[in-house]
C-alpha positions as CSV (number, residue, x, y, z in Angstrom):
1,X,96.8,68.8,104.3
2,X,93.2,69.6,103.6
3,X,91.3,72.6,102.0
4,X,88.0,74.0,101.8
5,X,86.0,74.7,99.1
6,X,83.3,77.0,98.9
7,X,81.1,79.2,96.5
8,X,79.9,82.9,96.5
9,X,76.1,83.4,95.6
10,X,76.7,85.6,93.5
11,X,76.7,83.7,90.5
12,X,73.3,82.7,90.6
13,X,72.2,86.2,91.6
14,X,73.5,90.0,92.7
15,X,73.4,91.6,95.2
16,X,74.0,94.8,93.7
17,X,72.1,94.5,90.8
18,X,69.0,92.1,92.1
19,X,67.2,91.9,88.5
20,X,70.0,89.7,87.6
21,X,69.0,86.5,88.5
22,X,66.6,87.9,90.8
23,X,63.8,85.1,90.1
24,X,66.2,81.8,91.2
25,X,65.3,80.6,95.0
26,X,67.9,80.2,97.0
27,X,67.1,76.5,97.1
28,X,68.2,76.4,93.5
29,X,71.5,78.0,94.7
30,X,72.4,76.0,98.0
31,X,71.7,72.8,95.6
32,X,73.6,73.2,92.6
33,X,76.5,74.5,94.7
34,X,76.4,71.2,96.7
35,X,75.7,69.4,93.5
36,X,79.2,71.2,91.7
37,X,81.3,69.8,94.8
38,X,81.3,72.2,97.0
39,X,81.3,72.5,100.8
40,X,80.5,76.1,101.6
41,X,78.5,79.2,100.8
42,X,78.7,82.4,101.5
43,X,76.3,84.4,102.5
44,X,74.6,86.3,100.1
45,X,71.0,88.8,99.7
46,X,69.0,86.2,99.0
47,X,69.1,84.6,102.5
48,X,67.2,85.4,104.8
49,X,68.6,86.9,108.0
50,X,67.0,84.4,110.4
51,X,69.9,82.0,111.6
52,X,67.9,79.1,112.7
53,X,66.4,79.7,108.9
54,X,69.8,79.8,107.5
55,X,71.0,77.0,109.7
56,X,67.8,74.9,108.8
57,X,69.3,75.4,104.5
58,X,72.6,75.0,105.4
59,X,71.4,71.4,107.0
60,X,69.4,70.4,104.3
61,X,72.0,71.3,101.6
62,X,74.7,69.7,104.0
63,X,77.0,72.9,103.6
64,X,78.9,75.4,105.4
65,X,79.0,79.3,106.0
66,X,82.6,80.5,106.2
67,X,81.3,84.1,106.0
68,X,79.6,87.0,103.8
69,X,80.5,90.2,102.7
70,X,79.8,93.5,105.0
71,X,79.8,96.7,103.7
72,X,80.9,98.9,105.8
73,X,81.4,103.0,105.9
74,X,84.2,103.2,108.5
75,X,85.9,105.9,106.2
76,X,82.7,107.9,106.9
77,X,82.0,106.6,110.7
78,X,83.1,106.7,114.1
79,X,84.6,103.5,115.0
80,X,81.6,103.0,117.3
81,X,78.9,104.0,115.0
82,X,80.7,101.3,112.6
83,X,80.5,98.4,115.5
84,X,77.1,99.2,116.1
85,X,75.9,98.9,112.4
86,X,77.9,96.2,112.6
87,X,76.0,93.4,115.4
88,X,73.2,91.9,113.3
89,X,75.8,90.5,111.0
90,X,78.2,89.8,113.4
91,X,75.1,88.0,115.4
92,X,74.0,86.2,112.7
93,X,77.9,84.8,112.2
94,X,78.4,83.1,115.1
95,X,74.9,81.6,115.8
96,X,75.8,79.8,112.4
97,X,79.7,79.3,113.2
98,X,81.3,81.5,110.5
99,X,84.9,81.6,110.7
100,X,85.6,85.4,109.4
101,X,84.1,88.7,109.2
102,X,84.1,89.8,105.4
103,X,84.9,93.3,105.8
104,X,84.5,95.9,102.7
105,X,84.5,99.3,103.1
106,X,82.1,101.1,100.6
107,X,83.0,105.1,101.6
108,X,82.1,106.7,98.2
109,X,82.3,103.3,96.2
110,X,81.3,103.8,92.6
111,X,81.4,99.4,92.5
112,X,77.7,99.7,91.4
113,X,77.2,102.9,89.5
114,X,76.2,102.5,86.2
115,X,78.3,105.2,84.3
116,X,81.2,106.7,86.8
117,X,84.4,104.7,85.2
118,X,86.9,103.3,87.7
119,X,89.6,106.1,87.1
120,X,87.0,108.5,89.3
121,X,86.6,106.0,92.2
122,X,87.1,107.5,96.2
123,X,91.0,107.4,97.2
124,X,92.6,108.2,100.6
125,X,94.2,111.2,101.0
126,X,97.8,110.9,102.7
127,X,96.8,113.0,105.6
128,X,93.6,110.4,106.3
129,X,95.9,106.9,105.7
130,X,97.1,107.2,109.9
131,X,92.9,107.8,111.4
132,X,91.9,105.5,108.8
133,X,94.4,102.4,109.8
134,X,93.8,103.1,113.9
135,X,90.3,103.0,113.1
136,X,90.6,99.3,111.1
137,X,93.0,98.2,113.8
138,X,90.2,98.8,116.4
139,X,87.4,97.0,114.7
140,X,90.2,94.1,113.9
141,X,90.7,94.0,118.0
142,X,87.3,93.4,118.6
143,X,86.3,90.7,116.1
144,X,89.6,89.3,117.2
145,X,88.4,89.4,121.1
146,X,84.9,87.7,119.7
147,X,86.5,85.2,117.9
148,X,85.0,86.1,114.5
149,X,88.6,87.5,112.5
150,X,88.3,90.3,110.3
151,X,88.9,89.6,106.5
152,X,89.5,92.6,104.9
153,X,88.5,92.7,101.2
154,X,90.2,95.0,98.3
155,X,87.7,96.1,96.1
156,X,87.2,97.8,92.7
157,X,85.9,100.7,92.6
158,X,86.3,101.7,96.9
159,X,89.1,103.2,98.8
160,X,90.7,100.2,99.1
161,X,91.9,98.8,95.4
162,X,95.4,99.0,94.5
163,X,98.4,96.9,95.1
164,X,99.8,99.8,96.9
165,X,96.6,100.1,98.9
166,X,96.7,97.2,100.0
167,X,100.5,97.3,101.2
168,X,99.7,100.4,102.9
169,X,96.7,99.0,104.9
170,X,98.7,96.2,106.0
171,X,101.8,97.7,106.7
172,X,99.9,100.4,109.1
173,X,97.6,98.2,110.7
174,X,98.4,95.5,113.7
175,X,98.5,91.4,112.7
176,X,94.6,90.8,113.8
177,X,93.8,92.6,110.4
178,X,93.7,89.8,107.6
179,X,93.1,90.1,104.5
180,X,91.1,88.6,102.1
181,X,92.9,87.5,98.8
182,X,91.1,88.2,95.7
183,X,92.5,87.3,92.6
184,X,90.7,88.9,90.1
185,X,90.3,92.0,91.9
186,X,94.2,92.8,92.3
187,X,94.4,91.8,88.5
188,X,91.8,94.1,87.5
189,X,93.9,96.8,89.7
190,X,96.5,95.7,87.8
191,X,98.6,94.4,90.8
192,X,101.0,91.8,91.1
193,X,98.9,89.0,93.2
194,X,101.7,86.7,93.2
195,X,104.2,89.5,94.7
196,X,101.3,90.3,97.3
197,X,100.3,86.9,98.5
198,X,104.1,85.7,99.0
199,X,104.3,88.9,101.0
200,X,101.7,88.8,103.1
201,X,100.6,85.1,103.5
202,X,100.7,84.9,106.8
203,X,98.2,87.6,107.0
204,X,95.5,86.3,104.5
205,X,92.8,84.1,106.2
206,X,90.2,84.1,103.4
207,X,90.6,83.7,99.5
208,X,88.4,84.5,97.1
209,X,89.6,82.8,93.4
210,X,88.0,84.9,90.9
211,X,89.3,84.8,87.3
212,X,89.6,87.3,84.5
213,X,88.8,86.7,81.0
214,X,92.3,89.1,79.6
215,X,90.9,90.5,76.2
216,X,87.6,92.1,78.1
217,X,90.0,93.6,81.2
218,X,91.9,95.1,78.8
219,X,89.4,96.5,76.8
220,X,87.7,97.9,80.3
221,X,91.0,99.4,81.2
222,X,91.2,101.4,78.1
223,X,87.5,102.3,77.7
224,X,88.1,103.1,81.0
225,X,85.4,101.7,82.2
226,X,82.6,101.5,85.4
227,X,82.7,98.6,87.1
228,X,79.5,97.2,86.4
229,X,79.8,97.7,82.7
230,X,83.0,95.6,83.0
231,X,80.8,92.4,84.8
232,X,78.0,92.7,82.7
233,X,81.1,92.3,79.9
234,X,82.1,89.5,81.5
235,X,84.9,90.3,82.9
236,X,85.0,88.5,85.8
237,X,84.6,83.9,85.4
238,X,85.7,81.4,87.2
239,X,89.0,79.5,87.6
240,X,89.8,77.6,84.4
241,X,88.1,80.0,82.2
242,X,89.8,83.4,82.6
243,X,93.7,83.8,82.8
244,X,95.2,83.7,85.8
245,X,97.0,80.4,86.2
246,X,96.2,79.2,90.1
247,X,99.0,77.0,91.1
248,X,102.0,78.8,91.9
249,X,99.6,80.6,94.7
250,X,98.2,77.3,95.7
251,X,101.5,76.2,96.0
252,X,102.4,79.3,98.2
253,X,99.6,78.7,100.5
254,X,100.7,74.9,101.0
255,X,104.0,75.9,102.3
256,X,102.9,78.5,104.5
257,X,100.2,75.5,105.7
258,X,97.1,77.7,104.5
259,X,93.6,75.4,105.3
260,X,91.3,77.9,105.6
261,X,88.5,78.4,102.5
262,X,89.2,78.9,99.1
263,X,85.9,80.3,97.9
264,X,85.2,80.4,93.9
265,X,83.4,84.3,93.3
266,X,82.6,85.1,90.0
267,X,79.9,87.4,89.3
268,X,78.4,87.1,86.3
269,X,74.7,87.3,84.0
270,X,73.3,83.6,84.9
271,X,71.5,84.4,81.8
272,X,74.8,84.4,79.9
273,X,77.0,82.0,82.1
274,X,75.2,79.1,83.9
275,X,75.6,79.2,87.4
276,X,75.7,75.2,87.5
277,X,77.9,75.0,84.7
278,X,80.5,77.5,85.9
279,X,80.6,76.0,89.2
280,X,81.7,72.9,87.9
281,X,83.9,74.3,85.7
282,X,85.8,76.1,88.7
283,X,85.3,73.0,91.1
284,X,87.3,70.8,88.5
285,X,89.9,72.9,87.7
286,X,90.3,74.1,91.6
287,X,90.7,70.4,92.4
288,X,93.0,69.3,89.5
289,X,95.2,72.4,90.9
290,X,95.1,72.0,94.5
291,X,95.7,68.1,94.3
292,X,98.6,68.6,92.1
293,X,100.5,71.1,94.7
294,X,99.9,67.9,97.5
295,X,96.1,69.6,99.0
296,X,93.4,66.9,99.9
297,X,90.2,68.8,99.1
């Protein structure tokens, strides 16, 4: 059975923080991913939003889009007034032939303030869990009725974070809304990501392997920390570097017949950790694991 594997941007440069490698083209990017191994890309803030633009570098670099984060504010929103904000990116998506809609909902998120530590971050209140999951459920119905699947991504720092956030979410909301599988952000939540993939495989249809580097999460937790001071630690690498030991999950997904994208997300100061560097690091060790569990990559 084969697997895809793609990159996230965001090692070469952040979105949220755009003085970080803020001066490497995209070029530089799109090539050293392709020149690591891999076979995808997601979409990240320093493409432009042209898709014959985007399809023209995709082309040239002879890689694919899976998908790119959205961030929405449906916690804040009307489901309509979220749909609407929604169409450029859900335009751009299938004029390139994305396979999900990365969906993140940043209500409130403290992910890039500077100071707030992750203890203060926005939480659901029990008496806004029912709206929230009817609302989520509705968007999910209409990517599904497009044929662009919502991916649902857990997050430090916004409403949606904790292993019991996540079972809630899933639990309350109808089979069309996936979920997106990050490692290193249920570890950093300090959940159980085995316990949560094996229970909800079958609704994961993205996955994001981001590693943790153990002694700097653990200092983060007990500084308690804000999110950005706990990247610019270097919290966050890539598989093969950080902790988290890949292939008892890779060997889930092969017997639930996962062979969607496995996309390697580590955001970190290029200046610190080469982009090129890292990216092979998490290539090899992604394909040593993958093969060994009986994946053709």
């Amino acid at each position: 059975m084969k697997i895809n594997l793609g990159i996230a941007p965001i090692a070469w440069s952040n979105d949220d923080m755009p003085d970080l490698g803020g001066d490497t083209p995209i070029e530089t990017c799109l090539f050293e991913a392709r020149s690591a191994g891999f076979r995808g890309i997601e979409l990240g803030g320093k493409f432009p939003r042209n898709p014959g633009t985007i399809k023209y570098l995709l082309n040239k670099f002879n890689l694919e889009m899976p998908g790119g984060w959205y961030g929405a504010h449906l916690n804040e929103r009307s489901v309509e007034e979220e749909w609407q904000a929604m169409q450029n990116q859900i335009e751009l998506h299938k004029l390139i032939n994305s396979s999900v809609f990365i969906f993140a909902d940043v209500s409130g998120s403290i992910q890039g303030e500077p100071i707030i530590p992750l203890s203060k971050r926005p939480i659901l209140k029990d008496n806004e869990w029912d709206d929230y999951c009817n609302k989520i459920s509705e968007i999910s119905k209409r990517l599904s009725d497009i044929g662009l699947p919502m991916s649902y991504h857990e997050h430090m720092g916004t409403i949606i974070q904790s292993e019991q956030d996540v079972y809630r979410l899933l639990d309350n909301t109808d089979d069309k809304t996936s979920l997106l599988f990050d490692t290193g952000h249920i570890l950093f939540a300090e959940g159980d990501y085995e316990s949560i993939l094996k229970k909800y495989v079958s609704r994961v249809n993205h996955v994001h392997c981001k590693d943790i580097r153990k002694e700097i999460l653990n200092r983060s937790l007990s500084n308690d920390s804000s999110f950005r001071d706990s990247f610019l630690e270097g919290v966050f690498t890539v598989p093969g570097d950080g902790c988290i030991n890949y292939k008892p999950l890779f060997e889930t997904l092969h017997d639930n017949k996962y062979s969607k994208w496995l996309i390697v997300e580590a955001e970190q100061d290029p200046k610190k950790a080469n982009p090129l560097k890292y990216a092979k690091i998490g290539y090899k060790y992604l394909n040593r694991m993958l093969t060994e569990v009986g994946y053709q990559v």
